[in-house]
C-alpha positions in Angstrom: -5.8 -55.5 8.3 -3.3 -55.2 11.2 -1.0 -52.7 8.7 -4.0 -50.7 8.4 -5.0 -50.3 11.9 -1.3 -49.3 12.8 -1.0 -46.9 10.6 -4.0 -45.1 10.9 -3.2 -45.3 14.7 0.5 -43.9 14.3 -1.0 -41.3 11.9 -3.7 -40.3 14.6 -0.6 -40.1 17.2 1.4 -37.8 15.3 -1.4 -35.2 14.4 -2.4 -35.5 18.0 0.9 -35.2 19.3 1.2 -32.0 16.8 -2.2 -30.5 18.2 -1.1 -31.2 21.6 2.6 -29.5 21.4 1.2 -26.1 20.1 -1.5 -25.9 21.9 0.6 -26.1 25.0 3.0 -23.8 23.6 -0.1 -20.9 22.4 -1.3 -21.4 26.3 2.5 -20.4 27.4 2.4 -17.4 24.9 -0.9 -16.2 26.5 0.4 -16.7 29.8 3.3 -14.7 29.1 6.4 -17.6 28.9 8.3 -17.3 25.8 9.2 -20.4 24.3 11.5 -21.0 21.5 12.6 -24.8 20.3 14.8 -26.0 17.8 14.1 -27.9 15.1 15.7 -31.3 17.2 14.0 -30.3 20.3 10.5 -30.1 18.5 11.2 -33.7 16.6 12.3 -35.4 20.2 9.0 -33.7 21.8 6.8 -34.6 19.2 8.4 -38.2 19.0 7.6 -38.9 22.8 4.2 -37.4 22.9 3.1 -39.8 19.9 4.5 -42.7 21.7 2.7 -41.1 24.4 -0.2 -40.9 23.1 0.2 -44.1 21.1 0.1 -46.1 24.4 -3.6 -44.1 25.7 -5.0 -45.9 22.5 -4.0 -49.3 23.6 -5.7 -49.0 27.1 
């Protein structure tokens, strides 16, 4: 039962980390910044924000 519980909790940390990432960077757009990331720099930011996010779920 644990295994289950953490994986549908790391699953829900990635997609929210995903959601969260873009919708920062769509806000930027509109706002007139111009951001461009490379493929390590998205997989670092996308790593933190699910750990991120990951520890909001334990609290």
């Amino acid at each position: 039962m644990r295994y289950i519980t953490g994986s549908i909790n790391l699953i829900l940390s990635l997609v929210i980390s995903t959601v969260i990432i873009y919708a920062i960077n769509i806000i930027a757009n509109f706002a007139g910044a111009d951001y461009s990331f490379t493929n390590g720099e998205v997989f670092v930011i996308w790593i933190l924000m699910a750990i991120l996010v990951n520890n909001c779920f334990k609290k």
